[in-house]
C-alpha positions as CSV (number, residue, x, y, z in Angstrom):
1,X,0.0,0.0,0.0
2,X,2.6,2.0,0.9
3,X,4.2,1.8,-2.3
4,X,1.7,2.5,-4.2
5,X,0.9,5.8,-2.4
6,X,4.8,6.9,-3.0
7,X,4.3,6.0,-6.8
8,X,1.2,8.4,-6.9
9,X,3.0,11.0,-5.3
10,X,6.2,10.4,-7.7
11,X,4.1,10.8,-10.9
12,X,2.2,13.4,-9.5
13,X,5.8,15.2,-9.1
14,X,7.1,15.0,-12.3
15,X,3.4,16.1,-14.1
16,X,4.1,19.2,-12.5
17,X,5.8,22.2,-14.5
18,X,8.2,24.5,-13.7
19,X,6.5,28.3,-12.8
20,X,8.0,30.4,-15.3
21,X,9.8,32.2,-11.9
22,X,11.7,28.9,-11.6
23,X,12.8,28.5,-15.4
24,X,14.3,32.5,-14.7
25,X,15.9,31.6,-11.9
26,X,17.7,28.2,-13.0
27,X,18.6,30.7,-16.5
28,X,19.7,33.0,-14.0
29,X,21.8,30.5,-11.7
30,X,23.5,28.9,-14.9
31,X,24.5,32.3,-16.4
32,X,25.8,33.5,-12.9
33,X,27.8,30.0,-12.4
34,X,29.8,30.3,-15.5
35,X,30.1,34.1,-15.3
36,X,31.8,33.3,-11.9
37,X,33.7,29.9,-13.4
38,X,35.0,32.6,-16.1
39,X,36.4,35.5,-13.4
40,X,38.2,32.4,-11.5
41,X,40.0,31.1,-14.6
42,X,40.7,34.5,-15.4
43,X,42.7,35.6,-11.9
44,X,44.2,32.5,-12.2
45,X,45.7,32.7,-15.6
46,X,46.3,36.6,-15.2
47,X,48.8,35.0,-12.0
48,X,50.6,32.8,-14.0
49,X,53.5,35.2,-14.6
50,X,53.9,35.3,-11.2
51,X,54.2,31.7,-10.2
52,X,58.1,31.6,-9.7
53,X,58.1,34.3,-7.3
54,X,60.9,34.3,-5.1
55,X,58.3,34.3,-2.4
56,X,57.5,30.5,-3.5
57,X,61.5,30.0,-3.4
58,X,61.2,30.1,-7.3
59,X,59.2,26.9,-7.2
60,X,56.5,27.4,-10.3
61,X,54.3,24.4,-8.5
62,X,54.0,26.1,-5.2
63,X,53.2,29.1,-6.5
64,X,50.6,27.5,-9.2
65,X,49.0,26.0,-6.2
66,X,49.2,28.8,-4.2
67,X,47.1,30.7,-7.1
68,X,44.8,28.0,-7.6
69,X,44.0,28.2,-4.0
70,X,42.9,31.5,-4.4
71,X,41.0,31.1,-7.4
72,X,38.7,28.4,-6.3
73,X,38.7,30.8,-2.7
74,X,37.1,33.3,-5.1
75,X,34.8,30.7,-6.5
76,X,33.2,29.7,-3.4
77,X,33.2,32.9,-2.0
78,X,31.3,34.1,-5.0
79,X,28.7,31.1,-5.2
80,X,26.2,31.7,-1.6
């Protein structure tokens, strides 16, 4: 019985439509993800002349994560 009862509620679900409010805001929420994606890759490749820094000891790889750090800091700052 139980099952049954789940499966009506399940079908019900998925006959219902998106309001036209919730097709904006999951436009919206795309658009604003890789608008954010885009400003991330972009600090991190405008740092890349700056990865052997003698403050990373000249190391490229500490100073690409260090960056990368920061970039994806940016990313889930940005993203509430």
């Amino acid at each position: 019985q139980i099952g049954r009862v789940q499966a009506g509620v399940d079908a019900a679900r998925a006959d219902r439509e998106k309001t036209p409010l919730a097709k904006k805001l999951d436009e919206f929420g795309s658009q604003l993800t890789l608008v954010i994606g885009g400003i991330c890759a972009a600090t991190f490749a405008a740092s890349v002349p700056r990865f052997g820094s003698p403050v990373f000891g000249g190391n490229k790889l500490k100073g690409a994560a260090h960056y990368a750090k920061g970039a994806v800091a940016l990313g889930v700052a940005a993203i509430p």
